[in-house]
C-alpha positions as CSV (number, residue, x, y, z in Angstrom):
1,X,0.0,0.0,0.0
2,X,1.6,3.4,-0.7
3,X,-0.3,5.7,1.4
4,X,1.1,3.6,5.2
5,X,-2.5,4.5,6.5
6,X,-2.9,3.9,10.3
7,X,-5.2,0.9,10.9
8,X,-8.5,2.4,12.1
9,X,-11.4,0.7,13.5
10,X,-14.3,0.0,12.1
11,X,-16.6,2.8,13.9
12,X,-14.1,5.3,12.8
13,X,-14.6,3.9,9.1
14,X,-18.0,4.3,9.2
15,X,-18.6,7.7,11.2
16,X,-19.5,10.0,7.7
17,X,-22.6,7.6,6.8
18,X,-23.4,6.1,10.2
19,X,-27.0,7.9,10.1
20,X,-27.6,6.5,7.0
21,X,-26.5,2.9,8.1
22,X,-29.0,3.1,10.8
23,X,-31.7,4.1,7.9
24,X,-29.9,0.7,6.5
25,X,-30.6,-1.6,9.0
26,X,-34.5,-0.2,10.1
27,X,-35.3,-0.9,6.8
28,X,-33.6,-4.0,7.0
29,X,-35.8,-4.6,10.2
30,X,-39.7,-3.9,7.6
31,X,-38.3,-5.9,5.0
32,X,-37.9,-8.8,6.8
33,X,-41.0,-9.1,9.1
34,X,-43.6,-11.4,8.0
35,X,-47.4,-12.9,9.4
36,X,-45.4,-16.2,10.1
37,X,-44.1,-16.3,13.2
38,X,-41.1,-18.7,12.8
39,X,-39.5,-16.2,10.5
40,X,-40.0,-13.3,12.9
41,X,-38.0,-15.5,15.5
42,X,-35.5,-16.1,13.1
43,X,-35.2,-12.5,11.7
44,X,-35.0,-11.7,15.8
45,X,-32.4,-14.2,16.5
46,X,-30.3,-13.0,13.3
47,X,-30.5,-9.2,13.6
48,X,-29.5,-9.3,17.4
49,X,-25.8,-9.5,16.8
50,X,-26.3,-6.4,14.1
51,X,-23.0,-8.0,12.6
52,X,-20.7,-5.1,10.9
53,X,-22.7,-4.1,8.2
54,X,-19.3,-3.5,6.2
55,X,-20.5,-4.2,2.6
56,X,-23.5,-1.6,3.1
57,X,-20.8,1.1,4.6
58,X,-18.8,0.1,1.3
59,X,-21.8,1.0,-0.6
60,X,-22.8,4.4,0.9
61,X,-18.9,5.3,1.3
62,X,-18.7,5.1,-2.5
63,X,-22.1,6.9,-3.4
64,X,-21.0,9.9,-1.0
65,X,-17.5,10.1,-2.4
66,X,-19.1,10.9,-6.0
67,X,-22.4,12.1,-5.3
68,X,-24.8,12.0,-2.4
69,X,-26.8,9.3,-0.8
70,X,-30.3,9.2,-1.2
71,X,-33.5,6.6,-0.5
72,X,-32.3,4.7,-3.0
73,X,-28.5,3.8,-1.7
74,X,-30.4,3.3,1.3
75,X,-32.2,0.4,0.1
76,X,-29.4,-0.7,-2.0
77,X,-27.6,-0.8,1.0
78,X,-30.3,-3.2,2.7
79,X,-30.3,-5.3,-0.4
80,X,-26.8,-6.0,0.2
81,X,-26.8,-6.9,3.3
82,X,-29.5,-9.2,3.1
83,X,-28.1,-10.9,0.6
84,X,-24.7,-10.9,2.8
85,X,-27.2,-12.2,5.5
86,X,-28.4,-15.0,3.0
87,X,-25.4,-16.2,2.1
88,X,-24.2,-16.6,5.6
89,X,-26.9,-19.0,6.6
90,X,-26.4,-21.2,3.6
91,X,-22.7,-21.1,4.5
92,X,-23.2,-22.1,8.1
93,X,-25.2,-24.8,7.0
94,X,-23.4,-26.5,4.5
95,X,-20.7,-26.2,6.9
96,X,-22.3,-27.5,9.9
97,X,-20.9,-24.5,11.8
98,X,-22.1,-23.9,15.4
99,X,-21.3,-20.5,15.9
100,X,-21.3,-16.9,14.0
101,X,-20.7,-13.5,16.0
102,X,-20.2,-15.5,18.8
103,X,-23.6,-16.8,19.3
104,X,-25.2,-19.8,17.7
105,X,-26.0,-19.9,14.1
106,X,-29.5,-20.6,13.0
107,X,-28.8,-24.1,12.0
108,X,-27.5,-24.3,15.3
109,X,-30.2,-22.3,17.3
110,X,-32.8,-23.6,14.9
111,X,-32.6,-26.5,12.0
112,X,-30.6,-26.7,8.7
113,X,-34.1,-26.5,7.1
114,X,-34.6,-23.5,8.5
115,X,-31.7,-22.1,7.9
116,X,-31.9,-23.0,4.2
117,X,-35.2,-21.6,3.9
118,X,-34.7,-18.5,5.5
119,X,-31.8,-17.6,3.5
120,X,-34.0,-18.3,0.4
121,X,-36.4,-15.5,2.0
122,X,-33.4,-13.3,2.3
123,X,-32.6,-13.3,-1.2
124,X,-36.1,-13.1,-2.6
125,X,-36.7,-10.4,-0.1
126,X,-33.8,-8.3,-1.3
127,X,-35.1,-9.2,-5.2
128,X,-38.4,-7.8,-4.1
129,X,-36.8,-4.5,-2.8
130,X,-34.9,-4.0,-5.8
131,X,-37.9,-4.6,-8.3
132,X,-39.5,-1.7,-6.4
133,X,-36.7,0.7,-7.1
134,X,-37.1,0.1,-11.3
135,X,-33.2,0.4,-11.9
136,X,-32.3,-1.7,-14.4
137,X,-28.6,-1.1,-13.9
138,X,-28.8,-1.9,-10.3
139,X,-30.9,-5.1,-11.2
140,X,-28.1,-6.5,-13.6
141,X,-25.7,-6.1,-11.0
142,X,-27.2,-7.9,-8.2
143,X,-28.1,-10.4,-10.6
144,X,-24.7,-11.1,-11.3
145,X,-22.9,-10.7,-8.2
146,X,-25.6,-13.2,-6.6
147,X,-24.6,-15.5,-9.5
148,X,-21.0,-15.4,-9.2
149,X,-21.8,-15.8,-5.1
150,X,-23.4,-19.2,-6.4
151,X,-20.5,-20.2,-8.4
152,X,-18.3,-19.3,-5.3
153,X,-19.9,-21.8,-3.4
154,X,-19.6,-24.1,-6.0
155,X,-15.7,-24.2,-6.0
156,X,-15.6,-24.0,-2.3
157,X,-16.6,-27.7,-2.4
158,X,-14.0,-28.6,-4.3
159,X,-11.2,-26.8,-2.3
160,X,-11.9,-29.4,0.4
161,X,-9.4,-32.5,1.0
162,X,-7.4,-30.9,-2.0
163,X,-3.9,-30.6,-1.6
164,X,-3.5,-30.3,-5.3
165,X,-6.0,-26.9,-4.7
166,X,-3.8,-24.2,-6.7
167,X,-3.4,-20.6,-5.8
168,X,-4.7,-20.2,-9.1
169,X,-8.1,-22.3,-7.9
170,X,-8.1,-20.5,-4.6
171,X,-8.0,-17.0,-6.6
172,X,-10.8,-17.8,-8.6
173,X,-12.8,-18.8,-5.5
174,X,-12.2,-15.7,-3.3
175,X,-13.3,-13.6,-6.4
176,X,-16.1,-15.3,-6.7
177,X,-17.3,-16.2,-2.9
178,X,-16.4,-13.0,-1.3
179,X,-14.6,-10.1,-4.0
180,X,-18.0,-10.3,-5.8
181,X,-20.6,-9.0,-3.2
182,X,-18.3,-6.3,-2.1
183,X,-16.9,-5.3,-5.8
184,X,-21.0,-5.2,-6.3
185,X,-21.7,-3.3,-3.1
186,X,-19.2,0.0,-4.2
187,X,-20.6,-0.4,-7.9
188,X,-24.2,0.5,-6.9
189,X,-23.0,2.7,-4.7
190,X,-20.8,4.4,-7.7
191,X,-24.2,4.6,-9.5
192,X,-24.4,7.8,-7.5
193,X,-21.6,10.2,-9.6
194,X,-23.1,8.3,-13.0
195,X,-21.5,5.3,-15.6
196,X,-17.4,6.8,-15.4
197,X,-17.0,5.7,-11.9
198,X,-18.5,2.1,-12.1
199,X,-15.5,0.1,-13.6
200,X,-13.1,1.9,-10.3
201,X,-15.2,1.0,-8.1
202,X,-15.6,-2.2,-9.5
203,X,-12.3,-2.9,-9.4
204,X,-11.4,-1.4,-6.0
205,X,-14.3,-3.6,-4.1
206,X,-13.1,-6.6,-6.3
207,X,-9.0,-6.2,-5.4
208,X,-10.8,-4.8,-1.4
209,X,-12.4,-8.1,-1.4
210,X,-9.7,-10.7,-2.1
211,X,-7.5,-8.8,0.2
212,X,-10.0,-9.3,2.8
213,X,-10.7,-13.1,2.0
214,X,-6.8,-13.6,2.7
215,X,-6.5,-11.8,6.1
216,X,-9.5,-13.6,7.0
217,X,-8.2,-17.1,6.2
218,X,-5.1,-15.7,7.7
219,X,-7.1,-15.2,11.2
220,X,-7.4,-19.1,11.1
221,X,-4.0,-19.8,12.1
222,X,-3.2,-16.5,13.7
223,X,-6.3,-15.6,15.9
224,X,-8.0,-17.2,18.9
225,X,-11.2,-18.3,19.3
226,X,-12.2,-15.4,22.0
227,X,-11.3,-12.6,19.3
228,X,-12.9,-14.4,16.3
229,X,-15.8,-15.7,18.1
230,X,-15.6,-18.7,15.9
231,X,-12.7,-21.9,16.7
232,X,-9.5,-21.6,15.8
233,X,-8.3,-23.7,13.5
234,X,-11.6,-24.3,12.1
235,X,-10.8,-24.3,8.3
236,X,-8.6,-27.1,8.7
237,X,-11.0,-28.9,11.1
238,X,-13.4,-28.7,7.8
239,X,-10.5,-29.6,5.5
240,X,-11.0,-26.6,3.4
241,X,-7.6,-25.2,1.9
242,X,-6.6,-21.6,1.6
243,X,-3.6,-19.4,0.6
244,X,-1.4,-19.8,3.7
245,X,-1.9,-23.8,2.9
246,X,-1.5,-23.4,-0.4
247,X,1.7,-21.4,-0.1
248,X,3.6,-23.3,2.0
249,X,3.0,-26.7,0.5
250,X,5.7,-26.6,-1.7
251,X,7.9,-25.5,1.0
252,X,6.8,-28.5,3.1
253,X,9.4,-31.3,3.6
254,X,8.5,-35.1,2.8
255,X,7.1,-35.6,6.7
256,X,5.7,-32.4,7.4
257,X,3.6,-33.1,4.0
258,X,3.0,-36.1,5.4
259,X,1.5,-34.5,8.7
260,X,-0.8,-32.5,6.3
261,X,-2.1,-35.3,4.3
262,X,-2.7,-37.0,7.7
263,X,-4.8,-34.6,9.4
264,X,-7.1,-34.1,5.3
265,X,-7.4,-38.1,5.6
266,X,-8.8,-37.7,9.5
267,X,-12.3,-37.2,9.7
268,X,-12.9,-35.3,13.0
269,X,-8.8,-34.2,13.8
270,X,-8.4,-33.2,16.7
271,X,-6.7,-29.8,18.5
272,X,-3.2,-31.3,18.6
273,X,-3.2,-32.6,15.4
274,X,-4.8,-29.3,13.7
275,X,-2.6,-27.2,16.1
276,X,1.0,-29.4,14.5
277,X,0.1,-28.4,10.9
278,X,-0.8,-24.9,11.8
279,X,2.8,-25.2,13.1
280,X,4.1,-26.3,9.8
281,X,2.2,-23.6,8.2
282,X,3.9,-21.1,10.1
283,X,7.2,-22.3,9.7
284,X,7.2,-22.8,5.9
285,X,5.8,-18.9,5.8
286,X,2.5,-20.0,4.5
287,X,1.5,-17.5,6.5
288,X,4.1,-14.9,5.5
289,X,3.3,-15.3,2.0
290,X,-0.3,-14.9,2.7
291,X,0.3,-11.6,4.2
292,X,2.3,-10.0,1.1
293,X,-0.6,-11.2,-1.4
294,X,-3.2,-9.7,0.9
295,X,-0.8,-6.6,0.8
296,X,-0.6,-6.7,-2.6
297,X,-4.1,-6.4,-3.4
298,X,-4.2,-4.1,-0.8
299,X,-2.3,-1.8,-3.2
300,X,-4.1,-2.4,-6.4
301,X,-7.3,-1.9,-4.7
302,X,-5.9,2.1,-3.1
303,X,-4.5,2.4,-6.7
304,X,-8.6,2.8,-8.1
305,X,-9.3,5.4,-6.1
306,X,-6.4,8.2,-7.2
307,X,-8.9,9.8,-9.3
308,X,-11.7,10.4,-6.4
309,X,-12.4,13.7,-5.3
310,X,-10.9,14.1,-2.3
311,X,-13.5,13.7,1.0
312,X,-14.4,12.2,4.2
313,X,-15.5,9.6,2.2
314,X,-12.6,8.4,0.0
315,X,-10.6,9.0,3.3
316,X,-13.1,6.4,4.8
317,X,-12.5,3.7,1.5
318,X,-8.5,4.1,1.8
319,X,-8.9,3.3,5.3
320,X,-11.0,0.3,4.8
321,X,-8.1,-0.9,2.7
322,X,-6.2,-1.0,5.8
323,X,-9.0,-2.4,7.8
324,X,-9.3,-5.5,6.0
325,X,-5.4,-6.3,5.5
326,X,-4.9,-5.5,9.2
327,X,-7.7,-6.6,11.0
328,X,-7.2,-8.8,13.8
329,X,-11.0,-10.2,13.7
């Protein structure tokens, strides 16, 4: 990155549109009530945590930097988030995960039916929003972005017990699973200052994305489970692979490989045998690695934004930059 901005925290991020994130997530709260009370419990028990609401600051960040935020990026803004919501509960499920934000997930709380069919609400709730607003532009990119979030999960299944899973594989995965709801989310919100500003925005949430993805698998072999609220170690529990595997595979002697293919052949491993390879990991500078790549996107994605009048808000997206590569949860 070549601007060395200070890591800030999130709160700090999103102090220029916070009254307009609170519009976000009332409206969050109409859209998803309903005359069946299962799914108000669920709504309930899903809104409680709030959650960080960083793909709806993306969004309002972008539309304030070149132009102004009005209804509309308001409801955008829910649209995203619901459809962030959604693909959290599919996610959780498929994964069997127990816990999100530090309290239980609604497959935990609740069923994996449920959580199936509520995230199906989620997304036909958001489609309903944005049929209300008429905007055709902002229809064919949700359309797509919720399509390449399909495919996303797609390859994810296929990153699991794969050793021979290629940073060229994982790439293509993070672009799709996470780059492509953010890289979305600053799109509509670049919708505000008209067409020229699409593409950068584009490009900044796509590269903003990635970068996160990274420093989030990264958090699974450098964080604990008190900061993350989630266990440690838990991708490898799951036997999913991700960069700082990836990288330091090749770097991996004959036995420490062996270690590796050990715990992917185990079905339950255990602490000691997930804490060993995140051992390995560490001392073949998977992790290392991990960190330069995320820093390297990190730099394409501050690059996009030269042109942007200068503001609270572009101040707010070169932070987030930071805020992703840096983050500690």
């Amino acid at each position: 990155m070549k601007s060395g901005v200070a890591q800030v925290t999130l709160s700090e991020i999103q102090a220029p549109v916070l009254g307009e994130l609170d519009s976000v997530f009332d409206e969050m709260v109409c859209v998803l009530q309903a005359d069946v009370p299962l799914i108000n419990d669920v709504s309930a028990h899903l809104l409680r945590a709030r959650g960080k609401m960083f793909r709806p600051t993306l969004l309002l960040l972008s539309a304030q930097a070149v132009g102004e935020i009005t209804p509309k990026e308001i409801t955008l803004g829910a649209v995203v988030e619901l459809i962030h919501l959604a693909t959290l509960l599919h996610d959780d499920s498929v994964d069997h995960s127990v816990l999100r934000r530090g309290q239980p997930t609604i497959n935990a709380e609740f069923s994996h039916e449920v959580a199936v069919i509520m995230g199906d609400y989620l997304y036909t709730r958001a489609v309903e929003q944005l049929v209300k607003l008429q905007t055709q532009e902002a229809l064919e990119i949700t359309s797509r972005v919720t399509n390449e979030l399909t495919i996303g999960e797609m390859r994810e299944l296929i990153s699991y017990d794969g050793l021979e899973f290629s940073e060229a594989d994982y790439q293509s995965l993070i672009l799709a699973k996470t780059a492509s709801l953010m890289a979305g989310a600053c799109e509509l919100g670049a919708l505000a200052g008209g067409q020229r500003w699409r593409e950068p925005f584009r490009r900044y949430g796509t590269n903003l994305g990635a970068a996160f993805q990274v420093a989030d698998d990264l958090l699974d072999y450098t964080a604990t489970e008190d900061v993350t609220g989630k266990p440690v170690g838990q991708d490898l529990r799951e036997h999913k692979v991700t960069l700082p595997l990836i990288a330091a595979i090749p770097r991996m002697s004959t036995g420490e490989r062996a270690q590796v293919e050990s715990l992917m052949a185990n079905p339950t491993p255990e602490k000691p045998e997930i804490d060993a390879v995140i051992k390995i990991v560490e001392a073949c500078d998977g992790i290392g690695a991990a960190r330069a790549r995320a820093s390297e996107m990190a730099s394409q994605a501050e690059a996009e934004l030269d042109d942007v009048p200068p503001g609270p808000a572009r101040d707010a997206l070169l932070a987030s930059i930071s805020y992703c590569v840096e983050r500690r949860k």
